[in-house]
Steps between C-alpha positions, in 0.01 A plus 500: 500500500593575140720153378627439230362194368191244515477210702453298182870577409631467870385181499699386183810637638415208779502233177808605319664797622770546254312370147533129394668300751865296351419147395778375718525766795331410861149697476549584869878571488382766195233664671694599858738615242247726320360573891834654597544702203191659515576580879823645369414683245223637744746588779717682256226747389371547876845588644560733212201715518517466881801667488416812359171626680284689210648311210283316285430069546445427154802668392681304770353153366539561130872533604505217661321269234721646275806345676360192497338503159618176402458316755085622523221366326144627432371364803740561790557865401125505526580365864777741550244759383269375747685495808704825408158722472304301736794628787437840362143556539489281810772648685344702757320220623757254496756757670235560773456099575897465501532829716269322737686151543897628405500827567768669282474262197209637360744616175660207476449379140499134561274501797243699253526283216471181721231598656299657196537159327405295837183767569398671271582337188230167541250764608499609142527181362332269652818225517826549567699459185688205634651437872866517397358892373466584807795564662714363236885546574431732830814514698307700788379125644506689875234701356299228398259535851511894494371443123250261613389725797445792273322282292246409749450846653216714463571887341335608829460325827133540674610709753723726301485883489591580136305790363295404196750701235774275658281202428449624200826540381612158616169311349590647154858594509491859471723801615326608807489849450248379174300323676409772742401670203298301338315411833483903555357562125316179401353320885634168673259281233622662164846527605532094578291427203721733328832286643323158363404609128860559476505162298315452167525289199665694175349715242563519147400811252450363164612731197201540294728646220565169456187246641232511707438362866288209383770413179723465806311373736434193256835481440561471874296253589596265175866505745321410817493873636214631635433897471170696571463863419539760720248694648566856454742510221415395154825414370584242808478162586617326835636099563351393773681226578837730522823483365512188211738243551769441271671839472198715623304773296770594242517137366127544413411488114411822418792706710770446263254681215421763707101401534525588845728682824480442828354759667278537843080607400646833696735603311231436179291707649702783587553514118119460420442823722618703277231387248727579234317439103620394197710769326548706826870618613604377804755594737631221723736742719623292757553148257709299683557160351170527292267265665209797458692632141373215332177468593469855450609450127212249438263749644612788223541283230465463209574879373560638925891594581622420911841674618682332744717717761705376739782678672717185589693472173515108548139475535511707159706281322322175604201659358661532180608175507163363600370736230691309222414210568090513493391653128163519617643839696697588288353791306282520789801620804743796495747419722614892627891541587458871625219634744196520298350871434226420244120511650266112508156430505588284751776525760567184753772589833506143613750654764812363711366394827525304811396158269306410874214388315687244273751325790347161426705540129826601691523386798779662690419853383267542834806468665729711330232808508547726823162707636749829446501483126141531437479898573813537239286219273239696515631811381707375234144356383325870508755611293480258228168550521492876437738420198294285302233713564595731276535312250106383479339728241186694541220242525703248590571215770733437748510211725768470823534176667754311709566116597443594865232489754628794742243783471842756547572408129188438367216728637690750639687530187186550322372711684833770541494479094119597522583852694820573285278407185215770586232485182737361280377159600192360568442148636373213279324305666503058464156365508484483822467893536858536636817641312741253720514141495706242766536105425486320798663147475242329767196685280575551115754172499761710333819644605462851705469833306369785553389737151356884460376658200434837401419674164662861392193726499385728266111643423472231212575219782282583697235316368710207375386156605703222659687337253429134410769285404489357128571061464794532260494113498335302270112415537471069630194359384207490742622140654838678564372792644284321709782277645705853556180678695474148712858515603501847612187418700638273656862693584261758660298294685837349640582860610194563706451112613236375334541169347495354136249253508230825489679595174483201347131484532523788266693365187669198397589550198552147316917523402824330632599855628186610631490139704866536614433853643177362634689184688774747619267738664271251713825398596626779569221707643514209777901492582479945481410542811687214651824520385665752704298389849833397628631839536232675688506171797780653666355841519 
């Protein structure tokens, strides 16, 4: 399940939970004290997005965090954090286990927290933070054997007659009605490996209008932080050990000058399928809060032009905002405050959808999204679609794509747009001889989208080849490049499940980075395949 933190900084909550401990304060007497305000602070967010089915858990513990600002430190509202998402994407199987021993107190927002942090919580790391974490100021003590029942129960007894989307839905917490769909659409083996990729270490996109992945990578690894390029997209890089300690990935050198955003390989490569080239207009018609804009921008620049569109005003302004800020953009990003009407070369409908394929980043949206919405979803989608189609000029490219992994929004979509279009579009194909693309979480590693391209047709396009992207980044020397090919050999080796220690037969390349990415994947190539195991034994 998607947490929010690595076990490296779990376990230093254990050590010092609230920062340096008082010279002349009882250690012990300070740490049950830290304990129960993290249990709190917990309980608070819980009970308030409990409340109101549909409403959004991180909304409900930034309130409560914000109450308690002063009273928090780095570390326990990284354990608040923990517990407060953990509950969320958990949920359905911790309801089901206290449905089974108390039933009619599977909602009850102590009993869920108490039992995430007694289950599932040393599952993920290892060790318990500390004993008095546990159940740290609980004042349900008759629940204490219920709690340690559930604890010990299987998901499923031997004998019992839950159908395998049921089983599903409980193994990886899902709404049941998505389950059955993925089961229906994807087969009983992709649809559970599909529930355990649901967890993966953090990707970074670096802005080459500023550095390049090995300048960063170098820099990285001089502060202890490993970082191996991504396989598919050229601009990424991904930490495999996690979320850093010590404030996490926006404490990193390099965030606070804009060298690099956090953004999942997916989302990069939604951007890269539109191929768009230096000094090309782009159109990103659906912007949102700009994770694609930018990336897009590098891809034009230095002499290209993108237009952002967004019809959520606030998204809008927080683009201009954002916009400010980064001078590398600058002259590069329009920022449009009416519809747009003038034709692109390019024209990307990143469109509102479901999000389905992206529930490991927010948690409680799989249960706020109802199985009705997805017809209206869909339609709202066709129509976008068919706007920002017109706005492609004659030879140019237009690329749909969605955050989900339900073919009624992706495929479907596609394919509705395809007998409205007529000859006005032709498919462009990927190299894989296909004009759609989906990313699978269990196979490409990333988060789940689904793309579709097509090209406005004319006689002059007929002929016109696939378009390769142009590097806008600077050229590394050869050592650098070859560090930069190794990585990304190895990230897609991790996808299909081969192992590192082929690859490094191939190149070692004598340089602190180079040996750093080296040592991380042997490691890591030998923990892949074992670090989620303890999800799939209760299948």
């Amino acid at each position: 399940m998607a947490y929010p933190s690595s076990a490296a900084n779990e376990s230093s909550a254990g050590s010092s939970p609230g920062g340096p401990q008082r010279e002349n304060g009882d250690p012990q007497a300070l740490f049950e004290a830290k304990a129960i305000l993290v249990r709190d602070v917990s309980l608070e967010a819980l009970r308030s997005w409990l409340a109101s089915p549909g409403s959004d858990v991180e909304k409900a513990l930034r309130k409560a965090m914000r109450i308690r600002h002063a009273t928090l430190c780095q570390t326990t509202r990284s354990a608040v954090a923990r517990r407060v998402l953990g509950v969320a994407v958990a949920r359905g199987r911790l309801s089901h286990l206290l449905q089974e021993v108390a039933p009619g107190h599977d909602c009850d927002a102590e009993l869920l927290l108490e039992l995430f942090v007694v289950r599932e919580l040393p599952r993920v790391l290892e060790e318990l933070e500390h004993p008095c974490f546990a159940l740290a100021g609980s004042q349900k003590t008759e629940w204490r054997q219920v709690l340690a029942d559930a604890c010990s129960r299987p998901l499923f007894g031997p004998n019992d007659s839950a159908t395998l989307a049921k089983r599903l839905s409980v193994a990886w917490s899902l709404p049941l009605w998505m389950a059955e769909r993925w089961l229906q659409h994807l087969g009983p083996l992709s649809a559970f490996q599909l529930g355990r990729a649901m967890c993966q270490p953090a990707r970074l996109r670096v802005n080459t209008l500023r550095t390049t992945r090995l300048e960063l990578m170098q820099q990285l690894s001089e502060h202890g932080v490993r970082s191996i390029p991504t396989a598919e997209s050229r601009f990424g890089l991904w930490l495999p050990d996690g979320r850093p300690p010590n404030g996490g990935v926006w404490q990193l050198p390099g965030y606070s000058q804009g060298l690099f955003e956090v953004q999942d390989e997916g989302s990069q490569i939604l951007a890269l399928a539109t191929e768009a080239r230096p000094g090309e207009r782009v159109l990103d018609y659906c912007a949102g809060r700009g994770g694609k804009t930018w990336l897009l921008c590098a891809l034009v620049a230095p002499h290209g032009r993108v237009t952002a569109w967004d019809v959520d005003e606030d998204l809008r302004k927080q683009l201009l905002g954002a916009r400010a800020k980064r001078a590398s953009v600058a002259e590069l990003l329009e920022v449009a405050d009416t519809k747009p009407s003038s034709q692109a070369d390019v024209v990307l409908v990143d469109a509102p959808c479901s999000s389905c394929g992206v529930w490991r980043r927010h948690p409680s949206q799989r249960w706020a999204l109802q199985e009705s919405e997805i017809d209206s979803i869909a339609a709202q989608q066709l129509q976008i679609l068919e706007e920002a189609s017109q706005l492609v000029h004659v030879g140019g490219r237009l690329v749909y794509a969605t955050c989900s992994l339900l073919r009624a929004e992706n495929d479907a979509v596609a394919e509705r747009f395809e007998q409205l279009a007529g000859d006005c579009f032709r498919r462009w194909p990927f190299e894989s001889g296909r004009h759609c693309r989906t990313l699978m979480p269990h196979v490409e590693g990333t988060d789940g989208f689904f793309m579709a391209r097509w090209q406005r047709q004319n006689k002059a396009s007929e002929s016109r080849q696939s378009i390769m992207p142009v590097a806008t980044a600077r050229n590394d020397a050869s050592m650098g490049e070859s560090i930069i090919k190794f990585g990304e050999a190895v990230s897609m080796s991790l996808k299909r499940g081969c192992t590192s220690p082929t690859l490094l037969s191939r190149i070692n390349p004598e340089s602190p980075v180079a040996q750093s990415v080296a040592a991380g994947c042997t490691e890591i190539s030998e923990d892949f395949e074992a670090f989620p195991v303890w999800r799939s034994q209760e299948l």
